[in-house]
ZAMARGU-4260 file (C-alpha; in steps of 0.2 Angstrom, whole numbers, plus 5000, padded with zeros to 4 digits):
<rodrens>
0) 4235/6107/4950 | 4223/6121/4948 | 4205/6122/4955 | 4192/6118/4943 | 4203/6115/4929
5) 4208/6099/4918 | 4227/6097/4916 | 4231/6091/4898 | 4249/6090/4899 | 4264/6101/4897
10) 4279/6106/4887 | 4296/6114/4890 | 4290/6114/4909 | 4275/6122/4904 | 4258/6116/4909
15) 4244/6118/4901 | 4228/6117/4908 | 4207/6118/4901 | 4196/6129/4914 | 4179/6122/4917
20) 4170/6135/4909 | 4180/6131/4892 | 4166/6117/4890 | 4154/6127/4887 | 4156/6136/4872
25) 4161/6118/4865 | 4141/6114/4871 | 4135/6131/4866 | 4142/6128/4847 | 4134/6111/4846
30) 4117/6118/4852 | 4117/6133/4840 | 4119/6117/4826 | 4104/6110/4831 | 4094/6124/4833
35) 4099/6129/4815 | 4092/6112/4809 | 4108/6104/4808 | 4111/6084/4814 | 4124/6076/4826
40) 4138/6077/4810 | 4139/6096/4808 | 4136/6097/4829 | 4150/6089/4832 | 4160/6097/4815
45) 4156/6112/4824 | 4164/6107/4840 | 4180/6099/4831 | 4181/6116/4824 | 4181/6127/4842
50) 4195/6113/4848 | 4206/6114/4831 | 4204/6133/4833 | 4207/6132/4853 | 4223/6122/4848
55) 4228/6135/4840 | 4226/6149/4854 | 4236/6138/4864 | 4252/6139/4850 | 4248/6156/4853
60) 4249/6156/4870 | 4267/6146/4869 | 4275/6158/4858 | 4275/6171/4871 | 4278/6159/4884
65) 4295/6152/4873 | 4301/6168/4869 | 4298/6174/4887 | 4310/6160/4893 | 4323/6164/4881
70) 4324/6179/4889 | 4324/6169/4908 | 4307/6176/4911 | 4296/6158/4916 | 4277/6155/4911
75) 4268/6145/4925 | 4254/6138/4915 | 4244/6142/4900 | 4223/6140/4904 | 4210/6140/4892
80) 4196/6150/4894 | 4180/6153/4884 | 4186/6169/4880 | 4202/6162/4876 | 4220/6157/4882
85) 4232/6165/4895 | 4248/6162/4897 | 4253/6166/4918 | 4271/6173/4912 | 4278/6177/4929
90) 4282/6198/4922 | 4285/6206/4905 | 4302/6209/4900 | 4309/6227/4906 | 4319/6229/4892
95) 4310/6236/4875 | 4317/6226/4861 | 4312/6210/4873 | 4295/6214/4876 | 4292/6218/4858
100) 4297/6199/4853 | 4289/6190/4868 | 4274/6201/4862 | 4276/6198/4842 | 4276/6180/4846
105) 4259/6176/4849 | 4251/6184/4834 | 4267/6175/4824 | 4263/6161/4826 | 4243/6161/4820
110) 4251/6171/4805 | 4263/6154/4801 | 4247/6143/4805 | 4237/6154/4794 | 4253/6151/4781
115) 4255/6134/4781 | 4236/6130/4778 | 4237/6145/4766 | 4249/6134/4757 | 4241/6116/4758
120) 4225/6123/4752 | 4232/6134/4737 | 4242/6115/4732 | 4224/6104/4734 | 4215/6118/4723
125) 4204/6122/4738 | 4209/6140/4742 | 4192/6150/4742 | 4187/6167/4735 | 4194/6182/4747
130) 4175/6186/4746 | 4171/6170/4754 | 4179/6176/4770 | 4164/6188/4776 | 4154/6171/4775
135) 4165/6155/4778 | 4154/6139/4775 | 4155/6125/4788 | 4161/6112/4777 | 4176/6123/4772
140) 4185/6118/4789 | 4204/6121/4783 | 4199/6135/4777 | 4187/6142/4792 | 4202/6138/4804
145) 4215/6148/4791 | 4204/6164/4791 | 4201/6161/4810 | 4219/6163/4815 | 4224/6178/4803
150) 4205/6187/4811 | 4217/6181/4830 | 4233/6188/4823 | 4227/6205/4817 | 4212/6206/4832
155) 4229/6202/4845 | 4238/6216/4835 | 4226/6230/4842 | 4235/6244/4850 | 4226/6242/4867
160) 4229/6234/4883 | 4229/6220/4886 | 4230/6214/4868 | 4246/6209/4862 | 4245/6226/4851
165) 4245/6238/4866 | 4261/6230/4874 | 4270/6234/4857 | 4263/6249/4854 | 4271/6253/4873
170) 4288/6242/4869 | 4291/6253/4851 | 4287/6271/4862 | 4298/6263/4877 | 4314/6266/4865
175) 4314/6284/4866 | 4302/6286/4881 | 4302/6280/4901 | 4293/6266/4902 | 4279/6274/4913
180) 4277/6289/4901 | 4275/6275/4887 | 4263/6264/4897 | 4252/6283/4899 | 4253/6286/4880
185) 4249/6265/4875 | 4235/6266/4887 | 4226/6282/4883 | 4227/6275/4864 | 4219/6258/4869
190) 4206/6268/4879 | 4201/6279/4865 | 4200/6264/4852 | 4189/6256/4867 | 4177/6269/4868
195) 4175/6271/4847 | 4172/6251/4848 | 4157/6254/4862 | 4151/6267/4851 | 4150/6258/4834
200) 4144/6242/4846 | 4128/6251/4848 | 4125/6253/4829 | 4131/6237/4822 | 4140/6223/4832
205) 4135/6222/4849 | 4150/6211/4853 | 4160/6228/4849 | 4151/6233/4867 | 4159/6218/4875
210) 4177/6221/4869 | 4178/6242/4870 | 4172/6236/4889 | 4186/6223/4889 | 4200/6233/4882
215) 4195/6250/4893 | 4195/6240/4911 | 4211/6230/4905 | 4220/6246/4898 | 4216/6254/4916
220) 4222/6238/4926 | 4242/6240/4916 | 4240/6260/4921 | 4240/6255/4938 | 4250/6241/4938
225) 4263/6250/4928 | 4261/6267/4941 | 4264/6255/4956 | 4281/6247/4949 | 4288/6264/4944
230) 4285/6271/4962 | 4296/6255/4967 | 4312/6258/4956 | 4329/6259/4967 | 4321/6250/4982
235) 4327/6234/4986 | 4318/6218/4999 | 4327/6226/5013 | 4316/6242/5012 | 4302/6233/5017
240) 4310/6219/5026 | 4295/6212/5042 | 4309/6203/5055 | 4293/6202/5068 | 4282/6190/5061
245) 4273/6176/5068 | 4278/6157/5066 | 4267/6142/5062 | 4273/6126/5064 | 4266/6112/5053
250) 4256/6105/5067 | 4248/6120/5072 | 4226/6117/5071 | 4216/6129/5059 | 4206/6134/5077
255) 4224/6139/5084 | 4228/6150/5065 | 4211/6158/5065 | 4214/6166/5083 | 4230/6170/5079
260) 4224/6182/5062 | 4212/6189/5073 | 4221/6197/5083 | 4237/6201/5071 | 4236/6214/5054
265) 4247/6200/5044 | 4244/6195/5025 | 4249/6177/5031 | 4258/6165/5043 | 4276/6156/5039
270) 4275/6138/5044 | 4293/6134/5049 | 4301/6117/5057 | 4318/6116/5066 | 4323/6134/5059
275) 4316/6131/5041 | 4304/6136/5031 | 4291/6123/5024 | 4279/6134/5018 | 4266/6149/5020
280) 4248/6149/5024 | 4236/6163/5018 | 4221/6168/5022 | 4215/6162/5007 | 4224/6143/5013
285) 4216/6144/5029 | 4198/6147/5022 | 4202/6132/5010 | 4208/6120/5027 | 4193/6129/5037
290) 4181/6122/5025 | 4189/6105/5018 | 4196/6098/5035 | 4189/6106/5050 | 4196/6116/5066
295) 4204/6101/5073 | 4217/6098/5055 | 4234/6103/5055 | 4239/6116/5045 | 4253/6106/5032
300) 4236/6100/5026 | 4235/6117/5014 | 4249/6126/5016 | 4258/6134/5003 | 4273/6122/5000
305) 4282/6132/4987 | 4283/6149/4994 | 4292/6163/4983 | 4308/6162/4991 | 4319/6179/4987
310) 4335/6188/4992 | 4339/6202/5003 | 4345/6215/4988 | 4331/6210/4975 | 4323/6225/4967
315) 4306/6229/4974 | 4298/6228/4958 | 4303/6210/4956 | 4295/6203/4971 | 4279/6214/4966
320) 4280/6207/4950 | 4282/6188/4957 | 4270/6191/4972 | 4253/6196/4957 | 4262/6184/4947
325) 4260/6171/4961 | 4241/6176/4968 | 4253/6177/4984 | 4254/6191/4999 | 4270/6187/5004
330) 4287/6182/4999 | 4300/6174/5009 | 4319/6183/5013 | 4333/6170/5013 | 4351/6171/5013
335) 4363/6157/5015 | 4349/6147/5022 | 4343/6155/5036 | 4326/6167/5035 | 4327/6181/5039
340) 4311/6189/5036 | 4295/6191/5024 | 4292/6204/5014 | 4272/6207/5012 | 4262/6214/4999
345) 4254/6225/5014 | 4270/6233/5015 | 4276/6237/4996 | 4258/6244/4996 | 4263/6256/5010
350) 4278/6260/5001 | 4269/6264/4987 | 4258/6277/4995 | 4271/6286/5003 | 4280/6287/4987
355) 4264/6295/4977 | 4260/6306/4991 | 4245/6298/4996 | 4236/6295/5012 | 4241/6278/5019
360) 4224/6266/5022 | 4218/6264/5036 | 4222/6243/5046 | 4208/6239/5057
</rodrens>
């Protein structure tokens, strides 16, 4: 389960889960009724709302999660956030037309929301003025919640990283263009709309402020992200295969781990019993054990026990993908069951370097 976070259940394999921070919108919303003279009814009417429209961003969230799994691509979880939903898809699709439909799907599905209420409130006579859109009443919630997901649909739709928009501004320019050159062109286009929206913030929105910010650092996180997985193409694990690594085994104190990372430059320890792998143990792990269990406490106690588990001739960019995907620095190399090595993020980030003609960090 994931820290700080409620588990509400899952579908096709897919769990989805509330963050702790989700809650407080939900009590900022009933507050701002109060302050506004309103009683418990449109407090909590206000609440339902956020959670109807939450409900929503979480459809969202599965139709690029289902669409990414026709495509073989798997979605770890879906979380709920204040700012909204992410869906923890383990890489986007290389191929254009792909990552056009895993990124259409999303918005699509507010747009058949926004339909279908579209359609039950034009049959029940209560479909509203288009003028009453700028300043939806709170007792018109099927309404509110239709407008709501057509504002999520065409808001998703900008062209700007990391909004749906950007990826299928880059998927359409990927048909005729290298997928780094297209990345470049989507994310100079996102930035520019990001520093128009902080512009017009100042003179009539401030939120504007908030999202120019938003899209700007996010357009520059898939520049870099996309600039590292080109410099990886034609590599494989074995191009950065570790075969000298140290062994944990499951029994192994916290005390024993932490002298151990003192005096080694590795992203992580293998735990390994009889000749097999059970799992990793991170820094971030032994932090976890340090502070939960004590020095004394064997190291099974927090160990990763589903390490990413990949083969000699996987392409280097899939393991880079998997290893961000998985908050994870290393990656186990197995073939017909034995290990025989680890492939670290340390490593790929080396590789990297070399490849841009950069001067390699310094390890201390």
């Amino acid at each position: 389960m994931k820290k700080w976070s409620l588990y509400m259940g899952s579908y096709s394999g897919i769990k989805v889960f509330i963050h702790w921070t989700f809650w407080i919108i939900i009590g900022w919303i009933f507050m701002m009724h109060f302050q506004m003279g309103h009683g418990w009814a449109e407090g909590l009417a206000g609440a339902l709302f956020i959670l109807a429209l939450f409900g929503c961003v979480v459809l969202h969230e599965f139709g690029h999660a289902l669409m990414a799994k026709k495509y073989g691509i798997p979605t770890r979880d879906i979380t709920l956030y204040p700012i909204g939903g992410v869906a923890s898809l383990n890489r986007m699709p290389e191929k254009p037309s792909q990552e056009l439909a895993v990124a259409l799907a999303g918005p699509a599905v507010n747009v058949v929301i926004a339909g279908i209420l579209y359609i039950f409130l034009l049959s029940n006579d209560q479909l509203l003025p288009i003028s009453e859109i700028d300043h939806v009443a709170g007792e018109n919630f099927w309404f509110n919640l239709m407008t709501a997901n057509v504002i999520l649909a065409v808001f998703n739709l900008i062209p700007a990283f990391p909004m749906d928009g950007g990826r299928v501004l880059r998927a359409v320019l990927a048909f005729n263009l290298d997928k780094l050159r297209a990345t470049t062109i989507a994310v100079q286009v996102g930035q520019l709309l990001a520093i128009v929206f902080v512009f017009l913030g100042f003179f009539t929105n401030f939120w504007l402020v908030f999202i120019g910010l938003f899209i700007f650092l996010g357009a520059g996180a898939e520049a870099v992200h996309e600039s590292a997985k080109s410099a990886l193409v034609g590599y494989t694990a074995s191009d950065v295969l570790v075969q000298q690594y140290t062994r944990l085994s499951p029994l192994e104190t916290f005390e024993k781990a932490v002298q151990m990372l003192r005096n080694t430059q590795e992203q992580g320890f293998v735990v390994v019993e009889n000749d097999q792998a059970k799992g990793v143990l991170t820094r971030k792990e032994l932090i976890k054990g340090l502070s939960e269990y004590g020095n004394t406490s064997p190291v099974y106690k927090v160990m990763r026990k589903d390490p990413i588990i990949i083969a000699l001739d996987m392409p280097l960019q899939e393991v880079y993908q998997n290893l961000a995907a998985n908050n994870l620095s290393l990656a186990l190399v197995v073939e017909d069951g034995q290990l025989l090595g680890i492939v670290d993020i340390k490593g790929i980030n080396e590789l990297i370097a070399v490849k841009k003609g950069l001067k390699l960090p310094k390890f201390s």
